[in-house]
KEGU-101760 format. One record per atom (N, C-alpha, C): residue number from 1; residue in one letter; chain; atom name; x, y, z. Coordinates in Angstrom, 2 decimals, padded with zeros to 5 digits. Layout:
<recs>
REC|NUM|a|A|CA|X|Y|Z
...
</recs>
This chain:
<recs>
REC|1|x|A|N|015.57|020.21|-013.08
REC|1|x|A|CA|016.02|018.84|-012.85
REC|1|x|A|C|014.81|017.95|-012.59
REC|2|x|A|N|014.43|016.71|-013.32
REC|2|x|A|CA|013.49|015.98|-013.10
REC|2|x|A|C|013.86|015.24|-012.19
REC|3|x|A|N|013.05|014.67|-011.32
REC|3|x|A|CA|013.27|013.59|-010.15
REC|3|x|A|C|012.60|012.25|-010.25
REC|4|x|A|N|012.36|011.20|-011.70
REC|4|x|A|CA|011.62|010.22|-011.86
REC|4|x|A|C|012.23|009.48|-011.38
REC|5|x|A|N|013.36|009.50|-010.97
REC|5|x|A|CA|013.94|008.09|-010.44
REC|5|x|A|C|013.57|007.73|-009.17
REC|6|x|A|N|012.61|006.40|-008.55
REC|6|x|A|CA|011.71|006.57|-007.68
REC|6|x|A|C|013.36|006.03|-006.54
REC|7|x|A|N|014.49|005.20|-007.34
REC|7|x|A|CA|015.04|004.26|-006.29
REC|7|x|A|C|015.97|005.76|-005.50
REC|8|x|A|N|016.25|006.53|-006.69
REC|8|x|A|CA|017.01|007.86|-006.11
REC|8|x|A|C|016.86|008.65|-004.74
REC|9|x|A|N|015.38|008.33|-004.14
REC|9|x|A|CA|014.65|009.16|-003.38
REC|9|x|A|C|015.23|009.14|-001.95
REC|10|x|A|N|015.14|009.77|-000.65
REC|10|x|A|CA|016.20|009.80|000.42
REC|10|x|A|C|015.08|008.85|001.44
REC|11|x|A|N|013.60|008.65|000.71
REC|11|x|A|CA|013.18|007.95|001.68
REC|11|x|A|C|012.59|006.50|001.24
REC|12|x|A|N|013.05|005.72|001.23
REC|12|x|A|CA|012.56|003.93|000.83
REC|12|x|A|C|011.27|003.95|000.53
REC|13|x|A|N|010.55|003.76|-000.61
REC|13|x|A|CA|009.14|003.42|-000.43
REC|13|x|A|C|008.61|004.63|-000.40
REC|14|x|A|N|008.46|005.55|-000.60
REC|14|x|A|CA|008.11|006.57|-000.30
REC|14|x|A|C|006.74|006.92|-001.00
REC|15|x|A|N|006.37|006.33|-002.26
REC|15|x|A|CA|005.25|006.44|-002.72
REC|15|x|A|C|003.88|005.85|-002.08
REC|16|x|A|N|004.92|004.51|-000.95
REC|16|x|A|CA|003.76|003.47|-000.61
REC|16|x|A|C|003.61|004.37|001.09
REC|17|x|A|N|004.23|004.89|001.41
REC|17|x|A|CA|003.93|005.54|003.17
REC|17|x|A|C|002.75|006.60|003.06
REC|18|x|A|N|002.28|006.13|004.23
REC|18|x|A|CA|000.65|007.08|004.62
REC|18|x|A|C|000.89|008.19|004.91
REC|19|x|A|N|000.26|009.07|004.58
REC|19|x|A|CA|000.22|010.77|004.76
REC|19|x|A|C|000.92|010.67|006.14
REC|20|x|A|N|000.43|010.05|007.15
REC|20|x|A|CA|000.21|010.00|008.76
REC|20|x|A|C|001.81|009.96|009.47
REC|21|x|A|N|002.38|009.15|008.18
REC|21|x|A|CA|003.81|008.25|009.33
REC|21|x|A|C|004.50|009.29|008.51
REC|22|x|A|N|004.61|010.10|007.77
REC|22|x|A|CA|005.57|011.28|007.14
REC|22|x|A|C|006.28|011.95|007.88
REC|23|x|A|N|005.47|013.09|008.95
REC|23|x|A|CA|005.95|014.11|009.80
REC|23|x|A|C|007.02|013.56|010.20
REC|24|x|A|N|007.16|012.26|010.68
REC|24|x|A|CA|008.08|012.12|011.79
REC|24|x|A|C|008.93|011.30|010.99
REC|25|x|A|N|008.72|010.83|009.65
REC|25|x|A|CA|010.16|009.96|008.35
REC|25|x|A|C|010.75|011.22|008.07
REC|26|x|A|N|010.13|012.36|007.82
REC|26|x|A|CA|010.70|013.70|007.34
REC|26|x|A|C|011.87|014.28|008.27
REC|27|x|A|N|011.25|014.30|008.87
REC|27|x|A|CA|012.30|014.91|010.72
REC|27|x|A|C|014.02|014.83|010.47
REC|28|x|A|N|014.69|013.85|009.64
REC|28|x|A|CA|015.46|013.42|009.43
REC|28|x|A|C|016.88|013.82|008.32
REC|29|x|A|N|015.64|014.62|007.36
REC|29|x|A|CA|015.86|015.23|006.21
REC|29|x|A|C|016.71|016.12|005.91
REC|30|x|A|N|017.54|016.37|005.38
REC|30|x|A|CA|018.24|017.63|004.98
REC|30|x|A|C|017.40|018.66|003.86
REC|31|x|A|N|017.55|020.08|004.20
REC|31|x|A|CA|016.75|020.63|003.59
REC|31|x|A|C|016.83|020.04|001.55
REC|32|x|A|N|017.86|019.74|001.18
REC|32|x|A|CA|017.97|018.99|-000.11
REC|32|x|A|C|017.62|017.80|-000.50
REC|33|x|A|N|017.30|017.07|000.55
REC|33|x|A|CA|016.72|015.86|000.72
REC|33|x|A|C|015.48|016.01|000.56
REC|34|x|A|N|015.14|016.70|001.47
REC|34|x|A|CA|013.41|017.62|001.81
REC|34|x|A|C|012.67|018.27|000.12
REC|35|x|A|N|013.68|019.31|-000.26
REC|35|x|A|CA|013.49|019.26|-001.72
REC|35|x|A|C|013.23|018.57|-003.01
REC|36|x|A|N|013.75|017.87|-002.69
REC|36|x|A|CA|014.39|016.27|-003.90
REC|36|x|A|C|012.67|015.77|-003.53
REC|37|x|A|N|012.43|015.34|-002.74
REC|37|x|A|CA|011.36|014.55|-002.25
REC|37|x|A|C|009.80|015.47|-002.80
REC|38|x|A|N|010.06|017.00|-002.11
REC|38|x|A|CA|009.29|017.40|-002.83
REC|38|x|A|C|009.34|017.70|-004.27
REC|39|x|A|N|009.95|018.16|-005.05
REC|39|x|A|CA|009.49|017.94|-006.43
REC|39|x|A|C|009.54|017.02|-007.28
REC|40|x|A|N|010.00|015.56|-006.14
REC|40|x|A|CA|009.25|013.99|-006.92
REC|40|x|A|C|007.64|014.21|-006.63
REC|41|x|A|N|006.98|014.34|-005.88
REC|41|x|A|CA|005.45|014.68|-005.50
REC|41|x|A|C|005.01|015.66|-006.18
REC|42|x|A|N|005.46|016.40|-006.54
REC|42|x|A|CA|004.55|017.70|-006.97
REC|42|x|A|C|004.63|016.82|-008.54
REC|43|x|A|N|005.80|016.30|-008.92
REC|43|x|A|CA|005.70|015.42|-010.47
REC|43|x|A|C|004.81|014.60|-010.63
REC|44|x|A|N|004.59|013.92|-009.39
REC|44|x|A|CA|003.76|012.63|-009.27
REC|44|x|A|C|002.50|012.82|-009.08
REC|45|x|A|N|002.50|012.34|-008.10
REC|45|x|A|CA|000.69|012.87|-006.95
REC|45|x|A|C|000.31|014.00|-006.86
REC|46|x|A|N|001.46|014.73|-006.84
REC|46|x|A|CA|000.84|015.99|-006.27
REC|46|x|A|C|-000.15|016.02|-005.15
REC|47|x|A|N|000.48|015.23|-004.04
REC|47|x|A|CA|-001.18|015.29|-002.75
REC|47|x|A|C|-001.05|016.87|-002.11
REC|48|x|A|N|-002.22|017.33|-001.93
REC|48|x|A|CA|-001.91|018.51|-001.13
REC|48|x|A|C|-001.40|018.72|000.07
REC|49|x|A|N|-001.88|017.52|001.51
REC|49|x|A|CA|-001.40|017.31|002.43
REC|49|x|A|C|000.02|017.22|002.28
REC|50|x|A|N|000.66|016.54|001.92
REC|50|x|A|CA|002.05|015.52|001.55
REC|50|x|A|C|003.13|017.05|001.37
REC|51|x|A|N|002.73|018.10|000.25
REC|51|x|A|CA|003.47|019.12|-000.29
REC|51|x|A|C|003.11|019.96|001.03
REC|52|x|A|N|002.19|020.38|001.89
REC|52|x|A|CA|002.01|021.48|003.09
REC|52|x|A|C|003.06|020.79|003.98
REC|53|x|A|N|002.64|019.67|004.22
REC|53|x|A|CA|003.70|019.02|005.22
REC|53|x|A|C|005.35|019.48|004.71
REC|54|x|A|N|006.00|019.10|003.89
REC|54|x|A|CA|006.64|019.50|003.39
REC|54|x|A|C|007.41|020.66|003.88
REC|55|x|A|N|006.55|021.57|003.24
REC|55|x|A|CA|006.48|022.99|003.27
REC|55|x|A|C|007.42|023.36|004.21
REC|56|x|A|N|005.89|023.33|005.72
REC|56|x|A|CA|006.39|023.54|006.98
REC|56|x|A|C|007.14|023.24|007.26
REC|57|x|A|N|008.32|021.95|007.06
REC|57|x|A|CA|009.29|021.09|007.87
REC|57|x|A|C|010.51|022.30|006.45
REC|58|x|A|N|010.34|022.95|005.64
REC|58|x|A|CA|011.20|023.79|004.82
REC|58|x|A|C|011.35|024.75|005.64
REC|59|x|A|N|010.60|025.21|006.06
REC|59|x|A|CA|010.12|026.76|006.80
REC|59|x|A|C|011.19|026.42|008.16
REC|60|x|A|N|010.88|025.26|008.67
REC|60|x|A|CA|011.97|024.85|010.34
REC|60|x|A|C|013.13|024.93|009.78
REC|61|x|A|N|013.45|024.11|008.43
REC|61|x|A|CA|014.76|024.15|008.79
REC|61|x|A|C|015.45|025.04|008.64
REC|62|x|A|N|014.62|026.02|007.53
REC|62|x|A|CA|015.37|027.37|006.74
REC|62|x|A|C|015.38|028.26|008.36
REC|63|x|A|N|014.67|028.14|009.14
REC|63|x|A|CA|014.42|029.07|010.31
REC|63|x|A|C|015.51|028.91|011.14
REC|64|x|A|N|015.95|027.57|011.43
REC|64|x|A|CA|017.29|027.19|011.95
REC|64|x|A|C|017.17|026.43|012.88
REC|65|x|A|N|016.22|025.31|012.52
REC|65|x|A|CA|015.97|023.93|013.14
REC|65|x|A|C|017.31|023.13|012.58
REC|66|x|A|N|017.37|022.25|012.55
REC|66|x|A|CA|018.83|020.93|012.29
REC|66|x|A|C|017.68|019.94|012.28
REC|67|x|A|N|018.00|018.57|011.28
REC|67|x|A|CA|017.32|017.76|011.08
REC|67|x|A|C|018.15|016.67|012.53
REC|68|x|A|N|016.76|015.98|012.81
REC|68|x|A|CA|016.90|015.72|014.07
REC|68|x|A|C|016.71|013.88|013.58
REC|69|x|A|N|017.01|013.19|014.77
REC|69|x|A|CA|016.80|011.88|014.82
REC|69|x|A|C|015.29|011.25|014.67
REC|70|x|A|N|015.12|011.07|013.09
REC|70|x|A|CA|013.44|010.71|012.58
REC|70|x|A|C|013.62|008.88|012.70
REC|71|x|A|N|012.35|008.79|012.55
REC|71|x|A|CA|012.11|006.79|012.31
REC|71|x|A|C|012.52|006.67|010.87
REC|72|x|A|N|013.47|006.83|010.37
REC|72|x|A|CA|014.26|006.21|009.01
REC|72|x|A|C|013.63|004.44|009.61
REC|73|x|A|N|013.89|003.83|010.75
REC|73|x|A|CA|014.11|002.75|011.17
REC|73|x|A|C|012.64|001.78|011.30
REC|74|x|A|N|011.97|003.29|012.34
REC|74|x|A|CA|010.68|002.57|012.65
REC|74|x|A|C|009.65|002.75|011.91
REC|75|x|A|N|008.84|001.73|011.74
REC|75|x|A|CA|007.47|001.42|011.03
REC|75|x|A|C|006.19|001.45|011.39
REC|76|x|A|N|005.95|002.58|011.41
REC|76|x|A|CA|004.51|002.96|012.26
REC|76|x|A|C|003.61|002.90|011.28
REC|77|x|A|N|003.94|002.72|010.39
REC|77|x|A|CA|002.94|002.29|008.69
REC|77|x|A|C|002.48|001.08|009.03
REC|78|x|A|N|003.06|-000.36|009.82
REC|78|x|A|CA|003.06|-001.32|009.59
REC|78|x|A|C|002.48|-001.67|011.46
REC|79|x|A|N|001.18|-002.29|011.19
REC|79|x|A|CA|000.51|-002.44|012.55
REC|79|x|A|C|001.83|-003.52|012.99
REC|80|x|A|N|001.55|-003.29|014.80
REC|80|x|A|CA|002.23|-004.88|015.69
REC|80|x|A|C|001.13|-005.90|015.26
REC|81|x|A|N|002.06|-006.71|016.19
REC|81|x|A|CA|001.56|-008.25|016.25
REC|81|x|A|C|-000.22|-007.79|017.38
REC|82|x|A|N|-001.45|-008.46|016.81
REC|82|x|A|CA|-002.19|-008.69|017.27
REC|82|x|A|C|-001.97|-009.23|019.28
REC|83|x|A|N|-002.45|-008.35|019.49
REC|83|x|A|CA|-002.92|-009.10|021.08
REC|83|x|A|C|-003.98|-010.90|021.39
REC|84|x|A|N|-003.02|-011.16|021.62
REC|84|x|A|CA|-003.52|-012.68|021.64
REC|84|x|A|C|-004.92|-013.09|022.65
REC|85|x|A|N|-005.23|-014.00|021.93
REC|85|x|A|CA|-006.56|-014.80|023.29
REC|85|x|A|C|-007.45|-013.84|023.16
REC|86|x|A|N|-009.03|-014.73|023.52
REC|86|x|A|CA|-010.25|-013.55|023.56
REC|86|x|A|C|-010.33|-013.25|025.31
REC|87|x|A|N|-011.05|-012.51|025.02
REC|87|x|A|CA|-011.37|-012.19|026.89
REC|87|x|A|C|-012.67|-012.67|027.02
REC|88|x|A|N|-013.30|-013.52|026.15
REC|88|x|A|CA|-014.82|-014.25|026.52
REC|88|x|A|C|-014.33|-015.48|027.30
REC|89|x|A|N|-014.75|-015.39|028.61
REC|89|x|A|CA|-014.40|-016.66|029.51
REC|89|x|A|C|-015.32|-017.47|029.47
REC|90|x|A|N|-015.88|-018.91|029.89
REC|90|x|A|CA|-017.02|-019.29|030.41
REC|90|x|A|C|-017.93|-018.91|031.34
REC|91|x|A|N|-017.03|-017.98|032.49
REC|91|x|A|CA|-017.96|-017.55|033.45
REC|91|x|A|C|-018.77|-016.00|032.44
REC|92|x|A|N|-018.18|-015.25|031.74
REC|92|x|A|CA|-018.61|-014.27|031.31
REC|92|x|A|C|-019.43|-014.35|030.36
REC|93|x|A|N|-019.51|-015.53|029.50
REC|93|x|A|CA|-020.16|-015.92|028.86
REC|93|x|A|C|-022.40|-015.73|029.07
REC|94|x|A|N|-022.88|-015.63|028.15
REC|94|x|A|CA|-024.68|-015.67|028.11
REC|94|x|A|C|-025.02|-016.77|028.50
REC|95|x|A|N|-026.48|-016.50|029.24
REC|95|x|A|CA|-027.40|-018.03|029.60
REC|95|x|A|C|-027.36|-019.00|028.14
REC|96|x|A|N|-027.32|-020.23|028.34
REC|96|x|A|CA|-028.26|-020.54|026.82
REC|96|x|A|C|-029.42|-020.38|026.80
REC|97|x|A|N|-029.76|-020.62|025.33
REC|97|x|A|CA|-031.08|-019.81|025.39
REC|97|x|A|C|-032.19|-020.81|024.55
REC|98|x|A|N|-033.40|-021.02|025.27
REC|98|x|A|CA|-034.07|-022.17|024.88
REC|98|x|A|C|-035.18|-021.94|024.10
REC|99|x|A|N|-035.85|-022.25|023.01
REC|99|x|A|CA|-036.93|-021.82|022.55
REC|99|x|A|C|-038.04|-022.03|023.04
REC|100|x|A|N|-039.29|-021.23|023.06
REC|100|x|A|CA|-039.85|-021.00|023.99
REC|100|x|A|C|-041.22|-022.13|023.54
REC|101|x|A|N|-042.28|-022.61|024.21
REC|101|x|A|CA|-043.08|-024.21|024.56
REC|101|x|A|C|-043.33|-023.59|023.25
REC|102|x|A|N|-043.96|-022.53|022.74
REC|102|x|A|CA|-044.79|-022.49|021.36
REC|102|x|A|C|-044.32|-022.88|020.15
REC|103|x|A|N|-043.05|-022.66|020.33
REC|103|x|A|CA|-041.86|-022.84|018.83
REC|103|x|A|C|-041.79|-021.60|018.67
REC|104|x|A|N|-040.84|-021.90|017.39
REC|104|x|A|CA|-039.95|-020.93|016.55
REC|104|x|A|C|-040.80|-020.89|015.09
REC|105|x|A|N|-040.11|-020.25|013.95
REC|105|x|A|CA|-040.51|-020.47|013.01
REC|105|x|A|C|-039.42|-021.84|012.47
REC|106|x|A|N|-038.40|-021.38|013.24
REC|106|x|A|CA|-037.54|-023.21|012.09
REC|106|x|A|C|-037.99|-024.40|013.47
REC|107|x|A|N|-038.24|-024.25|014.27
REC|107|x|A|CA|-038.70|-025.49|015.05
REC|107|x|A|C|-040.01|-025.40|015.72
REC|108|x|A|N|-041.28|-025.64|015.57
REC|108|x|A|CA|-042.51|-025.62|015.87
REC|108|x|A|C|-042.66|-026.53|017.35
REC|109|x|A|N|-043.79|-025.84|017.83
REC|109|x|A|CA|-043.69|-026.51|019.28
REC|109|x|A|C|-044.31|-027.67|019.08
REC|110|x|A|N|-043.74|-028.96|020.09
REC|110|x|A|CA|-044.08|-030.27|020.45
REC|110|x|A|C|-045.25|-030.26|021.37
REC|111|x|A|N|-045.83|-030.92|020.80
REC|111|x|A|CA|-046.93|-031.04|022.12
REC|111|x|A|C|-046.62|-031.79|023.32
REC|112|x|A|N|-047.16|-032.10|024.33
REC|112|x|A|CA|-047.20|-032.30|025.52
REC|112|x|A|C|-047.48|-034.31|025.90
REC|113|x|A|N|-047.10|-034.96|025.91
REC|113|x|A|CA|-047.47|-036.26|025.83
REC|113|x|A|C|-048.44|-036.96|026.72
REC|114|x|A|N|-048.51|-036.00|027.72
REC|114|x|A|CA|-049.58|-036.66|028.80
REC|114|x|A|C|-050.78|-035.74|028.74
REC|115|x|A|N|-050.87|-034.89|027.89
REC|115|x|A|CA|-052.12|-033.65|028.31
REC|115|x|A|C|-053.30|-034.09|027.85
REC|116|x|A|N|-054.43|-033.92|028.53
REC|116|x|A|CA|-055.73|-034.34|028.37
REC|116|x|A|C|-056.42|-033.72|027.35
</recs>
């Protein structure tokens, strides 16, 4: 049985999710589900990680695990909202910083207006 049909698949998107957020989208799976999924990958990508992972979560359930309550829901693929505001205050802030009597190379030193 070929499995090209990408919309067929038991997990949304499934081509676009990171190795990383799998373990725990898989969790959810029925061992035929689990199947289906793997021999769309082994057709496709074929990643090696992706098919071991797999594997193992075959091995639980055939052992006599039950597919358990996975993030179908949550999106750990997809960063939160940024933490707002910097933590550079004014008090924490550097001296300014002045160039020194001789100059710089982009500003050359001034001479002195009263020096003998």
């Amino acid at each position: 049985m070929s499995t090209r049909q990408h919309d067929e698949l038991p997990l949304p998107d499934f081509d676009h999710l990171p190795v990383g957020s799998l373990g725990h989208r898989i969790r959810s799976l029925s061992v035929e589900e689990l199947e289906h999924l793997m021999r769309y990958e082994r057709e496709h990508a074929d990643r090696r990680p992706v098919t071991e992972l797999f594997k193992a979560r075959l091995n639980q359930l055939r052992s006599g695990s039950s597919p358990s309550p996975g993030g179908a829901g949550a999106r750990p693929e997809q960063p939160g909202p940024a933490p707002g505001g910097s933590p550079a205050r004014p008090e924490t802030s550097a001296e300014p910083v002045h160039p020194p009597p001789h100059g710089t190379p982009t500003e050359p030193g001034k001479p002195k207006a009263n020096r003998p």
